[in-house]
C-alpha positions in Angstrom: 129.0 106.1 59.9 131.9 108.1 60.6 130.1 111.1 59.7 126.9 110.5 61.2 128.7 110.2 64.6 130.2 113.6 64.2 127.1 115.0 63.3 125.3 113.6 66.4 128.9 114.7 68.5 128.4 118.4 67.0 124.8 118.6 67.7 124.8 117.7 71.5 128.0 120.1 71.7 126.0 122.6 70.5 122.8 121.9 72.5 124.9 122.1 75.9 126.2 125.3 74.5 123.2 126.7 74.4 121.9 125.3 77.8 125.0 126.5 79.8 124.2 130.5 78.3 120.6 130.2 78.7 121.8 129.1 82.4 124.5 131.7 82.6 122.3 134.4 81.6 120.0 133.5 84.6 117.1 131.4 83.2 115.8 128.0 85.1 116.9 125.1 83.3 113.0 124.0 82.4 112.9 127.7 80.2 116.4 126.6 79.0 115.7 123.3 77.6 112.4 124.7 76.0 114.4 127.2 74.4 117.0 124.4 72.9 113.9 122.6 71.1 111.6 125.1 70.4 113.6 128.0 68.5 110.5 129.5 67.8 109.7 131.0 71.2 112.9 132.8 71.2 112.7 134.4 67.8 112.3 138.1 66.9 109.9 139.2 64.7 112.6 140.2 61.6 114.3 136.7 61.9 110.5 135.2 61.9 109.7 136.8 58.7 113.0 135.9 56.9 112.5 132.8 58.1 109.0 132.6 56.2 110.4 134.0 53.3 113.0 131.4 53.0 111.1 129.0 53.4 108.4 130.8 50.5 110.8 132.1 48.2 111.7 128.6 46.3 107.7 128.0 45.6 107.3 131.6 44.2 110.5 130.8 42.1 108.7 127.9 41.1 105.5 129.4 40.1 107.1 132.0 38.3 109.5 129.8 36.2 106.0 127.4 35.3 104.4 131.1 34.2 107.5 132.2 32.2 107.7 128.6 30.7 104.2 128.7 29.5 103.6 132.2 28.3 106.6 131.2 26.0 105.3 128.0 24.7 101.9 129.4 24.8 
């Protein structure tokens, strides 16, 4: 329980982190708060594709362990 409360601490720390920069920086608090739960508008197009390849790259391991494994059995 313990560390569930410090997770849920951590996260709402971090969350008014980001609002008070987005704020700082001169954005309305509407943009700010759509920011905070929708990373995905804010992202660069670099940080968009690793982000696709991270989230490919343990399915092509996959695949190509299951390829390996057969073409050795096979």
């Amino acid at each position: 329980m313990d560390v569930l409360g410090i997770s849920v601490l951590i996260l709402l720390l971090l969350i008014g982190l980001s609002l008070v920069l987005d704020l700082m920086v001169g954005l309305h608090f509407r943009t700010s708060v759509i920011h905070v739960f929708n990373p995905f508008l804010v992202m660069e197009v670099p940080e968009l594709i690793i982000f696709f390849f991270l989230m490919i790259a343990p399915f092509v391991y996959w695949f190509i362990k299951k390829i390996r494994k057969s073409r050795g059995q096979g």
